[in-house]
Structure formats: C-alpha cells, structure tokens
gemmi code that builds the backbone of each chain (N, CA, C; Angstrom):
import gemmi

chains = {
    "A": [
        ("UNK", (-32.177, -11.441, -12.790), (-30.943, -11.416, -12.007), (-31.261, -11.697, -10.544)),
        ("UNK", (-30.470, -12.749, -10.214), (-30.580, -12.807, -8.470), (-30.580, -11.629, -7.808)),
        ("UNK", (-31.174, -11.395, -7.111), (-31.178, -9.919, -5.836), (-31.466, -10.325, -4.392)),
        ("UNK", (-30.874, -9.739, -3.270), (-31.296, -9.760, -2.241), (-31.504, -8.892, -1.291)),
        ("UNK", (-32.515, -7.999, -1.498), (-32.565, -6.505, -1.016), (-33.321, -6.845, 0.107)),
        ("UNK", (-31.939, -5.881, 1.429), (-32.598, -5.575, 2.834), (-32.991, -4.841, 3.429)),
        ("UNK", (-33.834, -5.111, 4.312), (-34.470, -3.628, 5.095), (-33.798, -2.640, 5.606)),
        ("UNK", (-34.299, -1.206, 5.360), (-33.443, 0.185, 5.606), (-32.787, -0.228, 7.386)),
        ("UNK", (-31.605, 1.266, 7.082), (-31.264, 0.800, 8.349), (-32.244, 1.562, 10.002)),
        ("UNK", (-31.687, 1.011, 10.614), (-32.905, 0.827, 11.820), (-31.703, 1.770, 12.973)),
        ("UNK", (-32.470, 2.770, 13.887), (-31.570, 3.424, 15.389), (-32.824, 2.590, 16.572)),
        ("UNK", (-32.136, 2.157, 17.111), (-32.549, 1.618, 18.058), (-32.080, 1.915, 19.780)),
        ("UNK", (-32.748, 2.004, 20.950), (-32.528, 2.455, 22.449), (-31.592, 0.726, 22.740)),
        ("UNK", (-31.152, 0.705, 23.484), (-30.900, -0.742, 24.594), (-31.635, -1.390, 25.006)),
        ("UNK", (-32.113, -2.514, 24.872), (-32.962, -3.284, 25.436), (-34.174, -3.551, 24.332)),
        ("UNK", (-34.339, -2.762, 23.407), (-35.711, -2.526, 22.148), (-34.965, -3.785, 21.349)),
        ("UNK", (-36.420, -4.482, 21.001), (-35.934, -5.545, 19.952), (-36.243, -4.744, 18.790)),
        ("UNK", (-35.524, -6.311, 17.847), (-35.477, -5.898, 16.199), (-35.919, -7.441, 15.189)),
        ("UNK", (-36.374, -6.969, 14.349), (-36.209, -7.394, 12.961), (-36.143, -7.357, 11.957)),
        ("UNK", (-34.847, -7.646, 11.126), (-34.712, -6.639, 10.026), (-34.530, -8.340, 8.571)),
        ("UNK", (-34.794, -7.430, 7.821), (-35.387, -8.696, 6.500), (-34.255, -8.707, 5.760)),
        ("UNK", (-34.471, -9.667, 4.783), (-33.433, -9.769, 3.166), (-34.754, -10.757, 2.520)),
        ("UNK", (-34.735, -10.400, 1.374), (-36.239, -10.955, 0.053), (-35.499, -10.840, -1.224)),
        ("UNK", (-34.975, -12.623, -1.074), (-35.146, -13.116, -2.530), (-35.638, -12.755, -3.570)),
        ("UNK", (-34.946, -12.806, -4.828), (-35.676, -12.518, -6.067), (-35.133, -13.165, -6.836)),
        ("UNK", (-35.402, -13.991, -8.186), (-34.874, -14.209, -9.264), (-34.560, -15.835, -9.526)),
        ("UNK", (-34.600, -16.495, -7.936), (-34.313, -17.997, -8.362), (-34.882, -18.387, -6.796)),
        ("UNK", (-34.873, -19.768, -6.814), (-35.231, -20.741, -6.248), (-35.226, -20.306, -4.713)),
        ("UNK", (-36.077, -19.025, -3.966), (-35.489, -19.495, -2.721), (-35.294, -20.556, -1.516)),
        ("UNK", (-36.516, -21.134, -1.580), (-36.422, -22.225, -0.554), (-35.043, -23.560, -0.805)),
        ("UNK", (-34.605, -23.310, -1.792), (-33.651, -24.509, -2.070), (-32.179, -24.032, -1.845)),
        ("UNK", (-31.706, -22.742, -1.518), (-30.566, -22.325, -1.206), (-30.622, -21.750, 0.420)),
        ("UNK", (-29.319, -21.874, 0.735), (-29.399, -21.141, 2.703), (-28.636, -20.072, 2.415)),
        ("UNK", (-29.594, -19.365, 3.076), (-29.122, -18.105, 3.629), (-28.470, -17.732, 5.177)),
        ("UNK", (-27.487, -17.218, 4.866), (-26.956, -16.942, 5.855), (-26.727, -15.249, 6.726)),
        ("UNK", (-26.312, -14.908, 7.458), (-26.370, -13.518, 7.837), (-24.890, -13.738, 8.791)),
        ("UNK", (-24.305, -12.088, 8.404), (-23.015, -11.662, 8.514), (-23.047, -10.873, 9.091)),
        ("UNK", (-22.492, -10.303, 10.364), (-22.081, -9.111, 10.859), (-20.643, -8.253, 10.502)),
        ("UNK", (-20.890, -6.847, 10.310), (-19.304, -6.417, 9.768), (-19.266, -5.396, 11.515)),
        ("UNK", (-19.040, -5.883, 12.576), (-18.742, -4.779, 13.519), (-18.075, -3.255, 12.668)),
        ("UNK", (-18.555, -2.330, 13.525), (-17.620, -0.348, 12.816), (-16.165, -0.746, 12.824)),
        ("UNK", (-15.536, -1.015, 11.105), (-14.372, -0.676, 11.343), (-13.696, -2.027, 11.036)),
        ("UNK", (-14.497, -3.282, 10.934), (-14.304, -4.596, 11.731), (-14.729, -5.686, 10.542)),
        ("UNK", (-13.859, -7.079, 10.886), (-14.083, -8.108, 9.838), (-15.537, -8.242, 9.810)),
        ("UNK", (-15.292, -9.290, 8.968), (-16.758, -10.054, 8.582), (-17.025, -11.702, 9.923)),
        ("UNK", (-17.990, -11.559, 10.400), (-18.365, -12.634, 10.950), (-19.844, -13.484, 10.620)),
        ("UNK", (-19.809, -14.844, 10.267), (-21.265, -15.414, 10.154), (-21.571, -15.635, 11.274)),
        ("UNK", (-23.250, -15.487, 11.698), (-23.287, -15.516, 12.472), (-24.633, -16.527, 12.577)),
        ("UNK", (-24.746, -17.314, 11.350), (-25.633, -18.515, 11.199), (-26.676, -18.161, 9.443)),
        ("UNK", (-27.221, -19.643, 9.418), (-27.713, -19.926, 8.187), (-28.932, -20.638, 8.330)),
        ("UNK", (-29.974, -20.014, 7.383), (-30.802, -21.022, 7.413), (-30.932, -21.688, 5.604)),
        ("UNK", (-31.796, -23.040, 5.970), (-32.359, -23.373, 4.803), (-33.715, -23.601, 4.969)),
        ("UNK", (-34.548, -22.158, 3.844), (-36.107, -21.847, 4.037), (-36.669, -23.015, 3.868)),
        ("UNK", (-36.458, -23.877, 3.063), (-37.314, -25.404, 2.598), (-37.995, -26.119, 3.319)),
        ("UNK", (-36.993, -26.055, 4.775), (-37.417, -26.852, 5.644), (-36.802, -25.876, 7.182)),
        ("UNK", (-36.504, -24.548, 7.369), (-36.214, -23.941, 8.283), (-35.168, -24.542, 9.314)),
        ("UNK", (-34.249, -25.633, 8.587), (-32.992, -26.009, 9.435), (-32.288, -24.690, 9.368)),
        ("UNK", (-31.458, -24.637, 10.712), (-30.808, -23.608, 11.131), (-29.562, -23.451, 11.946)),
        ("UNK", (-28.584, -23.176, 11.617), (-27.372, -23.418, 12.120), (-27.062, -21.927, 12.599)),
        ("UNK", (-26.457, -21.746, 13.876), (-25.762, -20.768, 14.571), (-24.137, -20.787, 14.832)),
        ("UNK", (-23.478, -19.526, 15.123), (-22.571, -19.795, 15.057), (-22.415, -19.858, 17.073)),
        ("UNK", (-21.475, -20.508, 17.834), (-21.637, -20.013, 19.425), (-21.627, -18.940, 19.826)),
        ("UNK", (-21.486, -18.107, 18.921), (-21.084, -17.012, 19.710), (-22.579, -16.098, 19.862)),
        ("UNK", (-23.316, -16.498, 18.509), (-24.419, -15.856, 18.467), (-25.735, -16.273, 19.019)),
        ("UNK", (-25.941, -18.125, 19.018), (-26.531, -18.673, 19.418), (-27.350, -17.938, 21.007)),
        ("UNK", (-28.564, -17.842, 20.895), (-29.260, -17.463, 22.312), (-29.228, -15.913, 21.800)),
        ("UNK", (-29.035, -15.469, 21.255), (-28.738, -13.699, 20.972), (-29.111, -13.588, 20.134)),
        ("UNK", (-29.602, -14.359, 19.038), (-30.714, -13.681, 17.687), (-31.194, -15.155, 17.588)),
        ("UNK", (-32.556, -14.521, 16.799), (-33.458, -15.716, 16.199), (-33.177, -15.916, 14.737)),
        ("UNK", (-33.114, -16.382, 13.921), (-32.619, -16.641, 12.265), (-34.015, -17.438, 11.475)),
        ("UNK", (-34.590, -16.867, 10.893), (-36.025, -17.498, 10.317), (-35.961, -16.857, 9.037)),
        ("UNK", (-37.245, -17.880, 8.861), (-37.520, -17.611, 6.654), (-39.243, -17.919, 6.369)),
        ("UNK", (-39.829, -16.952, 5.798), (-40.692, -17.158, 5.472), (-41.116, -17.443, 3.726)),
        ("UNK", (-41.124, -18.947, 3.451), (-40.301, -19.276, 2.354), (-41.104, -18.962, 1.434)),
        ("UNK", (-43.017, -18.566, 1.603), (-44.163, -17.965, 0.735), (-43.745, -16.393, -0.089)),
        ("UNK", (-43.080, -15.796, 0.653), (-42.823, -14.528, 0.725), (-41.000, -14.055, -0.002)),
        ("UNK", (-40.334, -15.111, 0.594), (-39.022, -15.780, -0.425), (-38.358, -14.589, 0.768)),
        ("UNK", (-38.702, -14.299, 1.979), (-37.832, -13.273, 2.842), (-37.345, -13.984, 3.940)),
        ("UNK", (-35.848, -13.973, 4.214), (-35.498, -14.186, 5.714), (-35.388, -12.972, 6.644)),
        ("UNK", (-34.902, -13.309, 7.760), (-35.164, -12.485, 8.896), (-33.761, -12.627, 9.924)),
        ("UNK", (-33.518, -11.759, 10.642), (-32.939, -11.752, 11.593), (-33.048, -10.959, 13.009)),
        ("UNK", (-33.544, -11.372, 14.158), (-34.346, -10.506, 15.060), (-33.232, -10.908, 15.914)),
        ("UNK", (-33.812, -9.556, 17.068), (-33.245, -9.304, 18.369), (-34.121, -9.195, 19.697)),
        ("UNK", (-34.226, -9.646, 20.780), (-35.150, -9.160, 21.347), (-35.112, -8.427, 22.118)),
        ("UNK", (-33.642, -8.308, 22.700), (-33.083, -7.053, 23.652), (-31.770, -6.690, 23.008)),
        ("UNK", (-31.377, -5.265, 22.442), (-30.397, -5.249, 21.567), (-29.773, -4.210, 22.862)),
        ("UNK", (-28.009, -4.888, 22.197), (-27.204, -4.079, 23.270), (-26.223, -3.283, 22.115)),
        ("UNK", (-25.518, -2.247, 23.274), (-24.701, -1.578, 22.286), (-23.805, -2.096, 21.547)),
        ("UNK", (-23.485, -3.172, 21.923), (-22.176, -4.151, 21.032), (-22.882, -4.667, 20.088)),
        ("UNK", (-24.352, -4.445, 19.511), (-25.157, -5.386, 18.301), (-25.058, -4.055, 17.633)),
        ("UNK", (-24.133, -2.960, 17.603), (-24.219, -1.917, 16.296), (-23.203, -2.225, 15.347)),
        ("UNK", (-23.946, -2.748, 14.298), (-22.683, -2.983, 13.441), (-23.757, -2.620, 11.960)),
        ("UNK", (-22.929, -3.363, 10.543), (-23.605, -3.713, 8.948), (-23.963, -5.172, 9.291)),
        ("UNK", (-25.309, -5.738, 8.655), (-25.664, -6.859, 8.588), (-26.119, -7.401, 7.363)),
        ("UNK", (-25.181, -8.252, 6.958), (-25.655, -8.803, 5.342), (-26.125, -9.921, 5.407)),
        ("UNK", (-27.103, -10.330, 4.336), (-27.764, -11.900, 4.446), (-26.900, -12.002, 3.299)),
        ("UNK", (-27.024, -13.535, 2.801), (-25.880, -14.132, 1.711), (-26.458, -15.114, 1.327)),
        ("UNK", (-26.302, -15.509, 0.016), (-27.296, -16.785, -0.358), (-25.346, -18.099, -0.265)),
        ("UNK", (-25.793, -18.964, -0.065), (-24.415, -19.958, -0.717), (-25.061, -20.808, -1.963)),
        ("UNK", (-24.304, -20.491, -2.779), (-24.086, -21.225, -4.148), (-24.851, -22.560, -3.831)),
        ("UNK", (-25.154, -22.775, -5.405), (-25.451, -24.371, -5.418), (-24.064, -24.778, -5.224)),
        ("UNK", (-23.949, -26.204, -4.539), (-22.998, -26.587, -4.773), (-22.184, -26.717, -3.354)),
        ("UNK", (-22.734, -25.690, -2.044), (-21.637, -24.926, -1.137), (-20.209, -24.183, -1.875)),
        ("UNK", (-20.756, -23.714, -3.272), (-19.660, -22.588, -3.943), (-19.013, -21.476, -3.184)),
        ("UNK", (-19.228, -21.087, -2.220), (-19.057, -20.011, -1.515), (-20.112, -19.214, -1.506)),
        ("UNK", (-20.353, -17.873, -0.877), (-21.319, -16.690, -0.660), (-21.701, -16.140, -1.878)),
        ("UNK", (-22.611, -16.280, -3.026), (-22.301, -15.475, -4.315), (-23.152, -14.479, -4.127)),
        ("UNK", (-24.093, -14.143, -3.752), (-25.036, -13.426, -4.088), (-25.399, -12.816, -2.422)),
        ("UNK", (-25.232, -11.306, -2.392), (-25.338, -10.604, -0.859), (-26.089, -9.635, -1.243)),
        ("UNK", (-26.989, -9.102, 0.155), (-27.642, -8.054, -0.207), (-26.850, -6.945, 0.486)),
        ("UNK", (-27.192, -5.536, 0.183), (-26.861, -4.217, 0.625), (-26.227, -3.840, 1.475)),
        ("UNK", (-26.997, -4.802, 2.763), (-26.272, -4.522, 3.895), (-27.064, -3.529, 4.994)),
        ("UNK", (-27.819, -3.937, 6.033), (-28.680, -3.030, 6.846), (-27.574, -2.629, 8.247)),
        ("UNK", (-27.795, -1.353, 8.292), (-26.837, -0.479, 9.490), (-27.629, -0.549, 10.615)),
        ("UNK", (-27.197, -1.469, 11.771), (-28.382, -1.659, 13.173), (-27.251, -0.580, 14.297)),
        ("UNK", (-27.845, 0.291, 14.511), (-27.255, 1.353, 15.284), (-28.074, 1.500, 16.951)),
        ("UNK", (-27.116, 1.083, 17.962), (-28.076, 1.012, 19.482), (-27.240, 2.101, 20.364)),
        ("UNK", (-27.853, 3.095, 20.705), (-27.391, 3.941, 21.607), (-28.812, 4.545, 22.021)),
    ],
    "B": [
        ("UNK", (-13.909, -24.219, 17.144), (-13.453, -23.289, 16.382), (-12.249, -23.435, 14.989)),
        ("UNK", (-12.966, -23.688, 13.688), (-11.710, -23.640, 12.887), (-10.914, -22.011, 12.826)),
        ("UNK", (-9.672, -21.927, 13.037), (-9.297, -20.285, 13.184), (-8.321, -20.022, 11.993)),
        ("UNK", (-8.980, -19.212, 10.750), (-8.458, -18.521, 10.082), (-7.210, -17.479, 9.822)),
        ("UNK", (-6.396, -17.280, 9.569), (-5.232, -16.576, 9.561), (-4.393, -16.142, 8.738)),
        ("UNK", (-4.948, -14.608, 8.528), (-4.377, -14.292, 6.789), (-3.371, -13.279, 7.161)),
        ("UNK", (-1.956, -13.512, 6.316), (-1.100, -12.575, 6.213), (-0.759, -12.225, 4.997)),
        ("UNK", (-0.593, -11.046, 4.422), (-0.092, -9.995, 5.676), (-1.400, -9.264, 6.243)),
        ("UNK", (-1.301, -8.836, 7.144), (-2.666, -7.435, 7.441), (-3.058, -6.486, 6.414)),
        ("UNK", (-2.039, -6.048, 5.979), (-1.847, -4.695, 5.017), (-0.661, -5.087, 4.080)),
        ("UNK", (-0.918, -4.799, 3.325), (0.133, -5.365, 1.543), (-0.102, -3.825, 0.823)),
        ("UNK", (0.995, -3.226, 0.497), (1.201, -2.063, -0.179), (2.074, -2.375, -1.440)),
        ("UNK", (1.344, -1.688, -2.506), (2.039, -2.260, -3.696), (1.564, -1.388, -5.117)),
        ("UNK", (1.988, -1.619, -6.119), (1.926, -1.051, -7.175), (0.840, -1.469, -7.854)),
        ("UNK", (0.118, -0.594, -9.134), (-0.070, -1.273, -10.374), (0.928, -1.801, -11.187)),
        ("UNK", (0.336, -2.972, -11.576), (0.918, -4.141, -12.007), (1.749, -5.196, -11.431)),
        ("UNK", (1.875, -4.650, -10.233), (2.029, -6.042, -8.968), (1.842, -7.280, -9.033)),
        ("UNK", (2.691, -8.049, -8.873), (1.967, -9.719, -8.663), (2.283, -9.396, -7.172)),
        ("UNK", (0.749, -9.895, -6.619), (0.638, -9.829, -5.187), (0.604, -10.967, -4.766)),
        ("UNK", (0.406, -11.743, -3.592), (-0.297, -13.211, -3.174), (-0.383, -13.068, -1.086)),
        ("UNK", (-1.256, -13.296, -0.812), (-2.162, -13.487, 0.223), (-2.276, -14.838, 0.721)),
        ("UNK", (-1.772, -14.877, 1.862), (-1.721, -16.315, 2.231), (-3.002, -16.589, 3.200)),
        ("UNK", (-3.547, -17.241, 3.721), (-4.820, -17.726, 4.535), (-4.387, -19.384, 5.012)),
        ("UNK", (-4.635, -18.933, 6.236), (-3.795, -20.567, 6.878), (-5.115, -21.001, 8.106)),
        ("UNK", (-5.450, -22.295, 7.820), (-6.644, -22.743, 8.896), (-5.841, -23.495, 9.914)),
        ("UNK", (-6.292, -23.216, 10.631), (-5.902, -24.293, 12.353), (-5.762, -25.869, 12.400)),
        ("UNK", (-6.710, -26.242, 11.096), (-6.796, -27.474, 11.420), (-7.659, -27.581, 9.478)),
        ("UNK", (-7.341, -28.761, 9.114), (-7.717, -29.180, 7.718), (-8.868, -29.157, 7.155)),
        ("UNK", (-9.166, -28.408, 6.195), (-10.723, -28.150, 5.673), (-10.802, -28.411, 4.434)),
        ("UNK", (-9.820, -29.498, 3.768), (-10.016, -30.037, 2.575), (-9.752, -28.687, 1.636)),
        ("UNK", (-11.004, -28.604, 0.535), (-10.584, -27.419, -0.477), (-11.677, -26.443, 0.098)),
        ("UNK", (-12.655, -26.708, 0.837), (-13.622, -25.242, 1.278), (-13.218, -24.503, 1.801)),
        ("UNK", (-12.858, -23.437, 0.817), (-12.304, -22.291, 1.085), (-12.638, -21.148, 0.041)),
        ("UNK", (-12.983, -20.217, 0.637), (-13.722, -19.039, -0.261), (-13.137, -17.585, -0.252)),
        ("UNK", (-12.736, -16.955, -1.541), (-11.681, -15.449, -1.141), (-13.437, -14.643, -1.347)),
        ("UNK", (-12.981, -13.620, -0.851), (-13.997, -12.280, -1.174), (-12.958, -10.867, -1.062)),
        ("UNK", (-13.719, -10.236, -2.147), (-13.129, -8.664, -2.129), (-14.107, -7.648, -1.100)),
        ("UNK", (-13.402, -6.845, -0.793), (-14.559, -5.937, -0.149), (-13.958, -4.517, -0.312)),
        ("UNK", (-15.219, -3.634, -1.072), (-14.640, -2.404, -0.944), (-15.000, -1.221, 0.368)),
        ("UNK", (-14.675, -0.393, 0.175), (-15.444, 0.507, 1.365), (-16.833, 0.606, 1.321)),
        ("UNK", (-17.984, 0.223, 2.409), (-19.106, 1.025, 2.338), (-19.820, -0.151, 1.185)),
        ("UNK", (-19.403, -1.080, 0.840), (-20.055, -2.229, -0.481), (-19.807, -3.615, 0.396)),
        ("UNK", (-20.902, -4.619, -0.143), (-20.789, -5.988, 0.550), (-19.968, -6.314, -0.283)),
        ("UNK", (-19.458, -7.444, 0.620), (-18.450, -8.574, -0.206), (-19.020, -9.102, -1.487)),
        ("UNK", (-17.801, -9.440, -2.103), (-17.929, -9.994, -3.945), (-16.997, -11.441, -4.298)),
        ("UNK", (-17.811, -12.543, -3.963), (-17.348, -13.288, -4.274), (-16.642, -13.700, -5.237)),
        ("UNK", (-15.117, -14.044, -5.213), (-13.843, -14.178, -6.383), (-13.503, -15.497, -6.587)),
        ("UNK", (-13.459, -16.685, -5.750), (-12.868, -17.581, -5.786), (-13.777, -18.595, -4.612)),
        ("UNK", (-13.933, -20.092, -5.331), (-14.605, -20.391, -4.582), (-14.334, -22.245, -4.361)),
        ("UNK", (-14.238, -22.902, -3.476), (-13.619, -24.326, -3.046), (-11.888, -24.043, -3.755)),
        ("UNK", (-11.508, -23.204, -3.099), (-10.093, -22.921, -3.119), (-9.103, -22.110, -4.374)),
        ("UNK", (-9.858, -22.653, -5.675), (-9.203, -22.851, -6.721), (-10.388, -22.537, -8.317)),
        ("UNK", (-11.666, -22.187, -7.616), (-12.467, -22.007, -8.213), (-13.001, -20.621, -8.983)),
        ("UNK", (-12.588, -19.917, -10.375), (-13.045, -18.505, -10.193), (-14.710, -18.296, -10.368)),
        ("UNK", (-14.869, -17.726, -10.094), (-16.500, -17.100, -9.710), (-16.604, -16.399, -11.095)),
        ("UNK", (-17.790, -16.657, -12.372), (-17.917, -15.619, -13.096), (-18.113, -14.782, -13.150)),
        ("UNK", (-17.988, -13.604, -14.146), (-17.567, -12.531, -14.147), (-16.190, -12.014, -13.243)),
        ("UNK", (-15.410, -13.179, -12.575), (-13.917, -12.131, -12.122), (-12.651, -12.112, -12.851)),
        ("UNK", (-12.312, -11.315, -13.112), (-11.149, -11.183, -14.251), (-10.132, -12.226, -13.918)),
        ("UNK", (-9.512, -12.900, -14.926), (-8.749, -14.054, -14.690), (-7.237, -14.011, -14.094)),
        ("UNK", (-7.129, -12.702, -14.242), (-5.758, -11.865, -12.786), (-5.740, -12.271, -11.594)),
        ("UNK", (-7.284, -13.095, -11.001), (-7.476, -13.717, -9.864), (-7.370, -15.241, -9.878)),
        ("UNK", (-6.558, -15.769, -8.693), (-6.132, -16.931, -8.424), (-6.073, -17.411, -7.368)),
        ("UNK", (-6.322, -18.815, -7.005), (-6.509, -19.255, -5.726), (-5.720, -20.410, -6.080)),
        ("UNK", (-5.525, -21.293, -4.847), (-4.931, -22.366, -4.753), (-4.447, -23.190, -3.145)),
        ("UNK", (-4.153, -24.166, -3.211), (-3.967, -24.774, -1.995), (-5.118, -26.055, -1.315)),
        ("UNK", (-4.772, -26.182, -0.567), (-5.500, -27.319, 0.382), (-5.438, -27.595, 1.916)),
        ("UNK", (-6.190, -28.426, 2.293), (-6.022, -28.307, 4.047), (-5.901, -27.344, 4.875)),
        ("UNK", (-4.345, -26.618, 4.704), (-5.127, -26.040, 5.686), (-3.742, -24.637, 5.145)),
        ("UNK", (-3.287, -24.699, 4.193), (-2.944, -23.716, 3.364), (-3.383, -22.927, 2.189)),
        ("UNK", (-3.639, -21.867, 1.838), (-3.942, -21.417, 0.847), (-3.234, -19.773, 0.351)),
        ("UNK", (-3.664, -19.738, -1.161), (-3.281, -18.710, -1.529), (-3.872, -17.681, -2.275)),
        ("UNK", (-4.623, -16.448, -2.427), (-4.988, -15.961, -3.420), (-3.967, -14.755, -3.722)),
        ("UNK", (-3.795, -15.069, -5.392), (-2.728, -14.220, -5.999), (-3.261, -13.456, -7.041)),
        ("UNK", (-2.781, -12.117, -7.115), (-3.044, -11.539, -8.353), (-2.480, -10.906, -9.138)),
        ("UNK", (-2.257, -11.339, -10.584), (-1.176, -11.416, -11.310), (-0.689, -10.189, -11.787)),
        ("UNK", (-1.313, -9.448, -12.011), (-1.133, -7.424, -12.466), (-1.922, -6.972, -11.417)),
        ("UNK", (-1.752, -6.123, -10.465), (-3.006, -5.364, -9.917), (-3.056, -4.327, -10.675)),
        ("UNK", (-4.593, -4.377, -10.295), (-5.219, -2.943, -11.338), (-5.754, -2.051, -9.942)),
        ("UNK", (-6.168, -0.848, -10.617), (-6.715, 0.117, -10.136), (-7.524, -0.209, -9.055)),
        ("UNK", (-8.705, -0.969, -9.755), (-9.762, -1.268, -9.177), (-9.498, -2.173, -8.145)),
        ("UNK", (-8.187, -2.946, -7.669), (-8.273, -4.065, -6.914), (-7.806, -4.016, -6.065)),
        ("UNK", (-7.288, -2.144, -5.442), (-7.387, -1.863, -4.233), (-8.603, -2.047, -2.859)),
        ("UNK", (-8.396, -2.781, -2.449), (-9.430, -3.575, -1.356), (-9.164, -4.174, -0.229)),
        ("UNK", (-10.193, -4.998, 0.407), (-9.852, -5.518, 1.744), (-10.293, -6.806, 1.134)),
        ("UNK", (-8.949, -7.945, 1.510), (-9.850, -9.588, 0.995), (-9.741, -10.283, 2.132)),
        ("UNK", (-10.487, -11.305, 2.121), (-11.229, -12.306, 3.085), (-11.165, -13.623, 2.936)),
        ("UNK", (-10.515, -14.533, 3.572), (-11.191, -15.769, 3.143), (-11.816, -16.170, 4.117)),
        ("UNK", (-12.597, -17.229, 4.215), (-13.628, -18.121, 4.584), (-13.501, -19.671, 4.403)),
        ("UNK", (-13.956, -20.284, 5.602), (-14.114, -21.440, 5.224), (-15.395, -22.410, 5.556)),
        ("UNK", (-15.479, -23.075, 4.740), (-17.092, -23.621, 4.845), (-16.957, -25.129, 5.136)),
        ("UNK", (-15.877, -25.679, 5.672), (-15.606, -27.057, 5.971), (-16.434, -27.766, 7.046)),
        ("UNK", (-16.342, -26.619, 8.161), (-16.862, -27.046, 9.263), (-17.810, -26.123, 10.443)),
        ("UNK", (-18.833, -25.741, 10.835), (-19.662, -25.247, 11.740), (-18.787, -25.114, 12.499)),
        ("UNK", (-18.573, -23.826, 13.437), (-19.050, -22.899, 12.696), (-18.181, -22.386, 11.658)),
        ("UNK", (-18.261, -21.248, 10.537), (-17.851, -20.994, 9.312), (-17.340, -19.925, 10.267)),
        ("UNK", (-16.090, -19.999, 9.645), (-15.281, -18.489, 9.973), (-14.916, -17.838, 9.007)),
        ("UNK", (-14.087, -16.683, 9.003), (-13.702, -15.626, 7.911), (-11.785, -15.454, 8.783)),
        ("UNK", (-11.127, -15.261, 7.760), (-9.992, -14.579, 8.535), (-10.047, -13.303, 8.800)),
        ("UNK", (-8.845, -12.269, 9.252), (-9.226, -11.132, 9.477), (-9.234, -9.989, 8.550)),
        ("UNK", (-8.959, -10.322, 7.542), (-8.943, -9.639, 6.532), (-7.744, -9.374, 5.851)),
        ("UNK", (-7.084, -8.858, 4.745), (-5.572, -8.159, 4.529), (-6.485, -7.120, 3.104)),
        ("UNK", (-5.631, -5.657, 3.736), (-5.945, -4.627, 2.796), (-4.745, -4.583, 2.169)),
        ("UNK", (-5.345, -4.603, 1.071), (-4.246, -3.884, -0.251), (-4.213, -2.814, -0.213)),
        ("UNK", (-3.077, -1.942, -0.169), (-3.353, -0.534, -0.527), (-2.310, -0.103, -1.721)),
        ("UNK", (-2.506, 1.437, -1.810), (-1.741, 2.186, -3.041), (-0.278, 1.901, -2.332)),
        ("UNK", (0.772, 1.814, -2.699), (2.271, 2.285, -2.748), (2.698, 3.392, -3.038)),
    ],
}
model = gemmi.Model(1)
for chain_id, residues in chains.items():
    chain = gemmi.Chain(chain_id)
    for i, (resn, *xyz) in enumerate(residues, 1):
        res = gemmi.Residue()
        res.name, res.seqid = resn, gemmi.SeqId(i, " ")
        for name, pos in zip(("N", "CA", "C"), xyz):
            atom = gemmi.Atom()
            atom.name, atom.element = name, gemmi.Element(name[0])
            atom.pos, atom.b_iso = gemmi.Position(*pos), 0.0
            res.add_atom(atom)
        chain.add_residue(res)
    model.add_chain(chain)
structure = gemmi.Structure()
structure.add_model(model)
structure.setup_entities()
C-alpha cells in the first residue's frame, strides 16, 4: 500500500530553523511530485509548492517562494521541507501529497506534521 | 493568481440530503479540478478528480461535474459519515490553489 509517513511534530523559538520529512513507500517515488500543504490553526488548505524527485524540478507557490526550501532525496524515497528562520505565522499542520499518475489530483497524503513557533 | 470560490461556507442539512457545492474559478481551468473531504484532526481524502472523475474506493453518492471555470460536487443521500469540510482545488495553472472550504454540518 502507498504510504507517506511524516516526521513527529516539532516546538520551535523564532528565528530557529527546521526540517521536517515525508518517506515514500510502496511505489515509484522518483516518478511522482510531491507536493507540501499548509493547513494554518483553524484555516484552509494552501500548496505551497511541489517537487519532482527524478530530477528535483521544483515549483513554488509566491507566496512561499524565498521562505522555505522544498527538496527530495530520491535514494532514500524522502522529501523535505525546511525553514531557516521560522516565524510565528509558520505555526500551522503540514502535509506532503503525492499527485496521481496522470495529474489525477492529490491521492495519497501523509499524517500531517504540527510546526508550532512561540 | 487563479482564485477559487466555493459556496456556500457552511451547508446544514439532513441524512439523506441531496446536497451540491458549487466551486467557481476566476478564470478557465479546463476540467482540472479536484474535490477533497476533510475531517477534523485527519488529512484530506481525495473524492473526485479532473472534475468528474471518482477516486476509488469513494462511494458512488459522490459527484462532480462542470468545466472552466464552474463546477459542482453533489451528494446524492448524505450519510453519517459525510459530515465534513470539502475543498476544491485546481491544478490548471501555477500556482495551484484550493477554495476556502464549505462545511457540512448536522441540521
């Protein structure tokens, strides 16, 4: 069965970077993109960029662009999403998401890691 | 910015409801368009996918439809379980947005 289990959640000060994972299991990772979602407390869903491990193309969304790094280490079948100075407005749920063959939509999400900055 | 726009916010209703959820884009995105359920405290669960598409395993009570820059997901009895928050998405154009959500609730 596809899985995409992410790293526990993380409390973090202001200004302390981060990186928190999602690791493939079960099919092809380098040939599907992963993407990562923020749910702000309380709050929709936003993407906030995608990669494809195969070849580490990487798309941001503007808003996020310059404010996280988005990488894949495609040996290991894990992506990543780092911070290098986290502010209090980066506390939210963060899900990675595989998209379908096909661009089917989001099928397959992991858990969901809680990044908490105060 | 393509900008997403789902009404109603909040939909209150019965079991066995035919419900329907509208999602309206700013500007034309062909059929990429994706619903998701979301419960409390659980990631999203993909239901419907290039507009009109069901996702296996979702009970066939779920329905999508539309184009450009209208759409609809409807569901034909609500059940128990399909009290939630849904989402659509669209994957037409960089960047990918989500609308703001519309919760179903109990009546």
């Amino acid at each position: 069965e596809v899985q995409l289990v992410q790293s526990g959640a993380e409390v973090k000060k202001p200004g302390e970077s981060l990186k928190i994972s999602c690791k493939g299991s079960a099919y092809s990772f380098s040939n599907s993109w992963i993407a990562w979602v923020r749910q702000m407390p309380g709050g929709g869903l936003e993407w906030m960029g995608s990669i494809y491990p195969g070849d580490s193309d990487t798309k941001y969304s503007p808003s996020c662009q310059g404010q996280v790094t988005i990488s894949a280490d495609k040996s290991i079948s894990t992506a990543y999403l780092q911070w290098s100075s986290l502010k209090a407005s980066d506390t939210a749920i963060y899900y990675c998401t595989r998209l379908a063959t096909g661009g089917s939509g989001f099928d397959y999400w992991g858990q969901g890691t809680l990044v908490t900055v105060s | 910015d393509i900008q997403m726009t789902q009404s109603p916010s909040t939909l209150s209703a019965s079991v066995g409801d035919r419900i329907t959820i509208t999602c309206r884009a700013s500007q034309s995105i062909s059929s990429w368009l994706a619903w998701y359920q979301q419960k409390p405290g659980k990631a999203p669960k993909l239901l419907i996918y290039k507009a009109s598409g069901l996702e296996s395993g979702v009970p066939s009570r779920f329905s999508g439809s539309g184009s450009a820059t209208e759409f609809t997901l409807t569901i034909s009895s609500l059940q128990p379980d399909d009290f939630a928050t849904y989402y659509c998405q669209q994957y037409n154009n960089y960047p990918w947005t989500f609308g703001q959500g519309t919760k179903v609730e109990i009546k």
